[in-house]
N, C-alpha and C positions, 0 to 999 in steps of 0.2 A: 725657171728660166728655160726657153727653149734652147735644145741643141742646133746646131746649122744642119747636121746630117736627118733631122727631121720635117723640116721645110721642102713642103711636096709640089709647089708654085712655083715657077717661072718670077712672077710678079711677085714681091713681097716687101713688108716695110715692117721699121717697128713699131710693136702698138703704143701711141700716143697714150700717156698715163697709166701704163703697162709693163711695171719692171720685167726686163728681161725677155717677154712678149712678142710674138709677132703677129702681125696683120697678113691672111692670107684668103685666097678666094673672093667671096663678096664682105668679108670687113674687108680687107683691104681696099676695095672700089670705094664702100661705104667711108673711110677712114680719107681716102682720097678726096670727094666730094667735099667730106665736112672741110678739111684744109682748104680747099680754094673756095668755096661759099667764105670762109672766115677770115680769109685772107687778105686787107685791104691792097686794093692797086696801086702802083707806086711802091710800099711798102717791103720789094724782096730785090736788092741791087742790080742783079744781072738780069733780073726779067722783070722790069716794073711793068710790063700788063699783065704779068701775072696776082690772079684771083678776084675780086668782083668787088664792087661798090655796092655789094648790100645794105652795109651801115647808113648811108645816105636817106635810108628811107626807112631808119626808124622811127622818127619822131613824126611822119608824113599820120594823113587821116589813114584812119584803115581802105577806105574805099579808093583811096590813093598808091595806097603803099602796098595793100598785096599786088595787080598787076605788073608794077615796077620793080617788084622784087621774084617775081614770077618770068619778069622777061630780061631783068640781070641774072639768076641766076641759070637759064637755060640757055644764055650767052658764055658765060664763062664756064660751064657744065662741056660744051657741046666744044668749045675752044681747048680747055686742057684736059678731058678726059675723053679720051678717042675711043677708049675700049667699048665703050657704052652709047646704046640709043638711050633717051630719056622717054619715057613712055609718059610719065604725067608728074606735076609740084603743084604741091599741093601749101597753102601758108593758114601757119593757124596762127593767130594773135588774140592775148589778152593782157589783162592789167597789166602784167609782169613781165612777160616773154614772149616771144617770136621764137617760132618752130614752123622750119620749112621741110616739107617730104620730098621727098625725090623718088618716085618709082621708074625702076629703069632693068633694060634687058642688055643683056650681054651682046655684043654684035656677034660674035664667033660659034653661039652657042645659043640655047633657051633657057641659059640661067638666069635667075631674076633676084633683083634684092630693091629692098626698101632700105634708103638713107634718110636721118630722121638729124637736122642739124638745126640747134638751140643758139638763135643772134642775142 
């Protein structure tokens, strides 16, 4: 379990499936990301456009559904997480799963992280 007088961020959350955990630096960005990519629209009371309609375009052909989930999620990327330019998304599909990238840079700085979120 982290202590609070440990936490060296400004921005910080706790780690999702992380007893006691916290998300700081780029997990946190990264952690942020995966929640609104995962996050269906409508779905959170007080901010229902909050998070993206990716689900919509699981079942789509592939040559259908990466663009479309390539340009949802760089809408709602670009819409709730301000800290961050998106540099490039990248979508990998097969039998199984959908994994979307997100390489992206820090507006404030030259930090850089790869968000890697499994629909």
């Amino acid at each position: 379990m982290t202590n609070l007088n440990e936490i060296t961020y400004v921005d910080w959350q706790y780690k999702l499936n992380g007893i006691g955990g916290v998300a700081e630096g780029v997990d946190d960005i990264n952690q942020c990301i995966a929640v609104i990519l995962t996050t269906r629209k409508g779905s959170v009371p007080h901010r229902p456009t909050f998070g993206s309609d990716l689900y919509k375009y699981v079942d789509y052909p592939v040559n259908e559904a990466v663009p479309n989930i390539i340009r949802e999620a760089t809408d709602a990327i670009s819409l709730w997480e301000t800290r961050i330019k998106v540099k490039s998304i990248n979508v990998e599909i097969d039998e199984s799963n959908i994994v979307v990238k997100v390489e992206w840079t820090l507006k404030e700085s030259s930090a850089t992280g790869v968000a890697e979120v499994e629909l």
